[in-house]
C-alpha positions as CSV (number, residue, x, y, z in Angstrom):
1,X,148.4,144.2,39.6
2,X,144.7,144.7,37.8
3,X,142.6,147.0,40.0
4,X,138.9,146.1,40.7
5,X,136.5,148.6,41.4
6,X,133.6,148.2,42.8
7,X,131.1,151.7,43.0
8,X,131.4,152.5,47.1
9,X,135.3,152.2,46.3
10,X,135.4,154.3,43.4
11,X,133.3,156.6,45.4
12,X,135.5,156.8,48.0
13,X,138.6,157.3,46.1
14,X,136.5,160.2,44.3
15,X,135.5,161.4,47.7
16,X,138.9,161.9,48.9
17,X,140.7,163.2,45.7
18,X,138.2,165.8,45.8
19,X,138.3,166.7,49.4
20,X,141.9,167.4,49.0
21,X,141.6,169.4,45.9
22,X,138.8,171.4,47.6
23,X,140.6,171.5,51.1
24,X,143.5,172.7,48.8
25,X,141.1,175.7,47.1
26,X,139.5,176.9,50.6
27,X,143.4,176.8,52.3
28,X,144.6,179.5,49.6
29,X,141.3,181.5,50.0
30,X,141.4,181.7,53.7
31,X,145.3,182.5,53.7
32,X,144.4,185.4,51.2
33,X,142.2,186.8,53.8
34,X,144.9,186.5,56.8
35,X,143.1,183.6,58.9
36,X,146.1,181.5,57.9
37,X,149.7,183.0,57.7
38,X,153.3,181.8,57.7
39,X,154.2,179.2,54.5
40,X,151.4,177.8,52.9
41,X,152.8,174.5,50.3
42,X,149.5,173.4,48.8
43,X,149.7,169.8,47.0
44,X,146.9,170.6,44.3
45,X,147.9,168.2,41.5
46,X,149.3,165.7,43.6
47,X,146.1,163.8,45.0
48,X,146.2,161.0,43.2
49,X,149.8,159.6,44.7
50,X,148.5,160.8,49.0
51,X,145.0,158.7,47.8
52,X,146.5,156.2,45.8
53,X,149.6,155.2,48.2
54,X,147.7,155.9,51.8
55,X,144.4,154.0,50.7
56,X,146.5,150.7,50.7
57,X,148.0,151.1,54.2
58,X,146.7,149.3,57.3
59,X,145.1,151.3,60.3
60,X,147.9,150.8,62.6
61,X,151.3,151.2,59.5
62,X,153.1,154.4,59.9
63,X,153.6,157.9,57.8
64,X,155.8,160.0,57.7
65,X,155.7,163.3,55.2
66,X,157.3,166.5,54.2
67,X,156.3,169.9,54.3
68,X,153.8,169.6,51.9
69,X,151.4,167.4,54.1
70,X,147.9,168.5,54.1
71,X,147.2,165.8,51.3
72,X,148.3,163.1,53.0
73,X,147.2,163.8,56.0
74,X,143.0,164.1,54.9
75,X,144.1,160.5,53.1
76,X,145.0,159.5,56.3
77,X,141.0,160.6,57.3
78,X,142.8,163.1,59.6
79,X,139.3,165.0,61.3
80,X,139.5,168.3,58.7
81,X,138.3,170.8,61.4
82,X,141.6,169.5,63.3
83,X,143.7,170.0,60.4
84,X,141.9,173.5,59.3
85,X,142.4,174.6,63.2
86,X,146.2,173.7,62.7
87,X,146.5,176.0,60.1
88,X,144.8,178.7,61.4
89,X,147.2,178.2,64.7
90,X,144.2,177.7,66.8
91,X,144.2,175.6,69.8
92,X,142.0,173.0,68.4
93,X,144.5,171.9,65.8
94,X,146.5,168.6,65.6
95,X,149.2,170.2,67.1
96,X,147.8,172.5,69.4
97,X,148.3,175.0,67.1
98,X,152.3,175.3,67.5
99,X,153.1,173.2,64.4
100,X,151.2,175.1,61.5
101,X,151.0,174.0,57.7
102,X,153.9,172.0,57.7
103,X,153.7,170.2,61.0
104,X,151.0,168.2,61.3
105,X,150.6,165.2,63.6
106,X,148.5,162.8,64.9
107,X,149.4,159.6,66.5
108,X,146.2,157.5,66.8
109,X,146.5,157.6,62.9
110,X,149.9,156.3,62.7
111,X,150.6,159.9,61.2
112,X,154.2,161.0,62.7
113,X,154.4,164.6,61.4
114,X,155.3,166.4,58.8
115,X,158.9,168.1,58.1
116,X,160.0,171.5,57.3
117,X,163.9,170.3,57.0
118,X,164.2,168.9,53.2
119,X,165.0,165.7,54.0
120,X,164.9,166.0,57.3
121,X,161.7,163.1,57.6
122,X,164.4,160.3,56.1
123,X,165.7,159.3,59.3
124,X,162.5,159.4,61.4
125,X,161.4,156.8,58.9
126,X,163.9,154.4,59.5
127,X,164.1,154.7,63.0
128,X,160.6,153.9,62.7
129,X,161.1,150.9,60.5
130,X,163.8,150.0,63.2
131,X,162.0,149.8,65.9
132,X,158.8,147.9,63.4
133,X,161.8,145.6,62.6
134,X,163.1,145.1,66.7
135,X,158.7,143.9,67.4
136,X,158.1,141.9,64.5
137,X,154.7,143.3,64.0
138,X,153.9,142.8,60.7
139,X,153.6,146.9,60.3
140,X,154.9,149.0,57.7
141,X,156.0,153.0,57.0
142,X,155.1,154.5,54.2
143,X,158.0,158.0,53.5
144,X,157.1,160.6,51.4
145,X,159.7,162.6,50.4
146,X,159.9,165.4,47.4
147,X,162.5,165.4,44.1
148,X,164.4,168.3,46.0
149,X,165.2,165.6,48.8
150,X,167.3,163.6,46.3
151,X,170.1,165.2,46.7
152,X,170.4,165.8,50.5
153,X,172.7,163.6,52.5
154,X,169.5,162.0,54.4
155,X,168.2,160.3,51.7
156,X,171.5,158.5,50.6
157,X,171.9,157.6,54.5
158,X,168.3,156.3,55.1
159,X,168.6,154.0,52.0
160,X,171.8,152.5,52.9
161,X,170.9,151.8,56.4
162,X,167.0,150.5,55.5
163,X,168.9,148.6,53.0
164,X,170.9,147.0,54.8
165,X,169.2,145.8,58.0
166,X,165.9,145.2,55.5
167,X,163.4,147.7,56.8
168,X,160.2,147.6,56.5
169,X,160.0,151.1,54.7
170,X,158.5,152.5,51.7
171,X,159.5,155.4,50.1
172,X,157.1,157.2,47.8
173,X,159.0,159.7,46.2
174,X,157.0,162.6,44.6
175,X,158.7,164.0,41.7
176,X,156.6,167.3,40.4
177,X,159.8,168.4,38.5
178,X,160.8,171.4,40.8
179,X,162.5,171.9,43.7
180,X,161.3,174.7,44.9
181,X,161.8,176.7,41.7
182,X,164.6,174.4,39.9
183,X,163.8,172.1,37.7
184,X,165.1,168.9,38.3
185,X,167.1,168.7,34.9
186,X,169.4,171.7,36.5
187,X,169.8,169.7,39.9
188,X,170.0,165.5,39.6
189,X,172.2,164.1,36.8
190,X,169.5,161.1,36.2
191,X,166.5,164.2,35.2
192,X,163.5,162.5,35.0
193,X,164.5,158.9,36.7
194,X,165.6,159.6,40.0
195,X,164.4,156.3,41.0
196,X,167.4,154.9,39.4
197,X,169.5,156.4,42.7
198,X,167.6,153.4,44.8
199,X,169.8,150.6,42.6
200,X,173.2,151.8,44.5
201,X,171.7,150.5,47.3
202,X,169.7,147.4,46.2
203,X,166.5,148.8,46.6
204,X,163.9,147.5,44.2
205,X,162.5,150.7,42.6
206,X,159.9,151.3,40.0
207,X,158.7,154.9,38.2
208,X,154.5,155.5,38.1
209,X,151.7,157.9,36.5
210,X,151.8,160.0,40.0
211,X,148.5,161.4,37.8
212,X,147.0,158.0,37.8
213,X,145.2,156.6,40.8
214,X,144.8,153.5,39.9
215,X,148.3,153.0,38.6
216,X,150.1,154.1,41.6
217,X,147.4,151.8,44.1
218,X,148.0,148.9,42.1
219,X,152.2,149.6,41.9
220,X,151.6,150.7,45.6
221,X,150.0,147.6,46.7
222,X,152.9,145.4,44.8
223,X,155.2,147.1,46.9
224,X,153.5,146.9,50.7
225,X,153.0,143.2,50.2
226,X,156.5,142.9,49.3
227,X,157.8,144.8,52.0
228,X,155.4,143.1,54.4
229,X,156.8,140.4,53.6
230,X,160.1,141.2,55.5
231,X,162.0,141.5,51.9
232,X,163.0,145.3,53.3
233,X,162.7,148.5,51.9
234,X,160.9,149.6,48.6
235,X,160.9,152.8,46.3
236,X,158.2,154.1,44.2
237,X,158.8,157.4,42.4
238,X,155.3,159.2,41.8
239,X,155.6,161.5,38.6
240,X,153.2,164.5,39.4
241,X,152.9,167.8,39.1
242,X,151.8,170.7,41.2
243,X,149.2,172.8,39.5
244,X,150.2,176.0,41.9
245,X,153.2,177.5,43.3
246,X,155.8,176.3,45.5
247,X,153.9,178.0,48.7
248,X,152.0,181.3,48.3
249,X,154.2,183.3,47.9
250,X,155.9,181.9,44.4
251,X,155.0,184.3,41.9
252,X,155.6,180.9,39.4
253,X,158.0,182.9,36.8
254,X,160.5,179.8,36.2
255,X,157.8,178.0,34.1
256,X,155.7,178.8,31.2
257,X,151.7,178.9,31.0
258,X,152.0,175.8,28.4
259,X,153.6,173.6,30.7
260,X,151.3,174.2,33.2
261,X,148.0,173.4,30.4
262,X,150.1,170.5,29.3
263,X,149.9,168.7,32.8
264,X,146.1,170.0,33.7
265,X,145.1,167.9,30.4
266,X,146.4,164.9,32.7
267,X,144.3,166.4,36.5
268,X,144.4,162.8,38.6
269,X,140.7,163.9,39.4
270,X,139.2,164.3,35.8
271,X,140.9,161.4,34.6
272,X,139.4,159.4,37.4
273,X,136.1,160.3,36.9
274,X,136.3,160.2,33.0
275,X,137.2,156.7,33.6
276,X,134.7,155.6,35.8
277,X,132.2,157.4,34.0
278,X,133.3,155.6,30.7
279,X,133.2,152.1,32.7
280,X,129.4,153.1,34.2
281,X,130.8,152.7,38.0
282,X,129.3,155.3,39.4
283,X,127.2,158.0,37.3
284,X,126.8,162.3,37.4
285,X,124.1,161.9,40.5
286,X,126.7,160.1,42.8
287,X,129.4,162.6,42.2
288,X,126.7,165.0,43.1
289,X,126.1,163.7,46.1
290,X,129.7,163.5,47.0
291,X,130.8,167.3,45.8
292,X,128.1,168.1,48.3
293,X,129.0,166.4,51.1
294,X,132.6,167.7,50.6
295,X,131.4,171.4,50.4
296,X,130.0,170.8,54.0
297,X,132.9,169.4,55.7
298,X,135.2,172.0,54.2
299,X,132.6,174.6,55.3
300,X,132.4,172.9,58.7
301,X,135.9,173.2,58.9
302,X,135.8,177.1,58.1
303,X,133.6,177.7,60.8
304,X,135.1,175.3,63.6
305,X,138.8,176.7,63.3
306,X,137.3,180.5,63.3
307,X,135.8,180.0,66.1
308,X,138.3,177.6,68.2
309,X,139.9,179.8,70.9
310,X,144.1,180.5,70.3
311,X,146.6,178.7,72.4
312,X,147.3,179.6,75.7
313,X,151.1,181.6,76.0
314,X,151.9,179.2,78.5
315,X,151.5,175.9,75.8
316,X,154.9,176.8,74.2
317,X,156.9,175.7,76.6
318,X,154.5,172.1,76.8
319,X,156.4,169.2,75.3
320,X,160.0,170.8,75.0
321,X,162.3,167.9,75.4
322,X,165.0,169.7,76.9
């Protein structure tokens, strides 16, 4: 499906592949410095499958991530300063501070949370998709899940069942090679096309340039308006690549300094703006103006979750289902 740009869309695609990247940046520099601790996963490399899946969603469909959620969530146009505050385990944050890097929520975006248990978002996504299927809304949920997910019982379990009741799920599978530090020729026995696992359970599936933006909106808008449609559940695998570590604390040895050029030759945001550049839909001034306006909301972001107050003892004991 051709993509037509117009220059406020190409603008705002630019916009938001470079507030993650930047987001991304200022998340590893704060974490240096001890305002954020724990596990850090940053998705620099990735933008262009969070911006180029999200952007196609409706206000009101449903996401549900992994561990590696801050990209999806500013696609989402989660409030920065909410997310920042979440990392820095201030009170402030979209989880009040209890959730952290890899928890982050917030249900007036249709965002359901991010998961620290490989896998472990699978089955919130159906029962999601379930309960979309029991209303008849019209709505979608859009799964992210990683390469290292694969091979975890969840997956196989979520596909059959979405499968067979025809869910109104989509699964954006995010294949940047390693699990953790594996690469995935050492764990799956289909390497490179794990979307070939969706055809045991008569998923339609289909590979894309996870470095491409426009390729994976116009193979990620295919795939809503098919599963809209109430033909059930669809599976795009997004081949990316993360330009840093698993989290921050991966001292990177399992791969080699050319591997690593190789794939920056192919950064979703250079690519983008080479193109539009080369097709005169927006010009240097614009992006200008938009690198500028992301510096400030980053910056505001800083400053808000420094100086939002920590959570109160007594809030860890708030929304325990017990």
């Amino acid at each position: 499906m051709p993509i037509s740009l117009d220059k406020q869309n190409a603008l705002d695609i630019y916009e938001s592949l470079t507030l993650i990247r930047h987001f991304e940046e200022e998340c590893s520099t704060q974490y240096m410095q001890g305002f954020i601790r724990g596990f850090l996963h940053l998705y620099i490399g990735e933008e262009a499958v969070a911006v180029g899946t999200i952007s196609e969603l409706d206000e009101d469909d449903y996401i549900v991530s992994h561990y590696r959620d801050h990209g999806h969530a500013l696609a989402r146009k989660m409030d920065p300063k909410a997310i920042m505050a979440e990392l820095m385990g201030k009170s402030t944050g979209v989880s009040g501070g209890r959730g952290g890097s890899m928890h982050l929520f917030d249900v007036s975006k249709g965002f359901m949370g991010g998961y620290a248990i490989v896998g472990g978002q699978l089955p919130i996504a159906v029962g999601i998709g379930t309960a979309i299927d029991y209303q008849n809304n019209g709505k979608v949920v859009m799964c992210f899940l990683g390469d290292g997910a694969v091979n975890e019982g969840y997956f196989h379990e979520s596909l059959n069942l979405a499968s067979l009741w025809k869910l109104p799920v989509i699964f954006i599978l995010e294949n940047n090679l390693y699990g953790m530090g594996s690469h995935i020729d050492k764990t799956h026995a289909t390497g490179h096309n794990l979307y070939l696992s969706a055809d045991e359970y008569g998923i339609p599936a289909v590979q894309v340039d996870g470095m491409d933006v426009l390729k994976v909106i116009s193979t990620t808008r295919s795939a809503i308006e098919r599963t809209r449609s109430g033909a059930g559940p669809t599976l795009i695998e997004a081949n990316t690549y993360r330009f840093v570590g698993h989290s921050m604390a991966d001292p990177q040895t399992y791969r080699n300094v050319k591997e690593l050029g190789d794939w920056k030759t192919r950064d979703p945001i250079s690519r983008f703006v080479n193109y539009s550049l080369s097709q005169n839909i927006f010009g240097p001034d614009d992006i200008a103006v938009v690198d500028e306006r992301v510096k400030e909301i980053i910056k505001d972001a800083v400053e808000f979750a420094k100086q939002s107050q920590e959570p109160e003892i007594e809030s860890m004991y708030r929304d325990v289902y017990e």
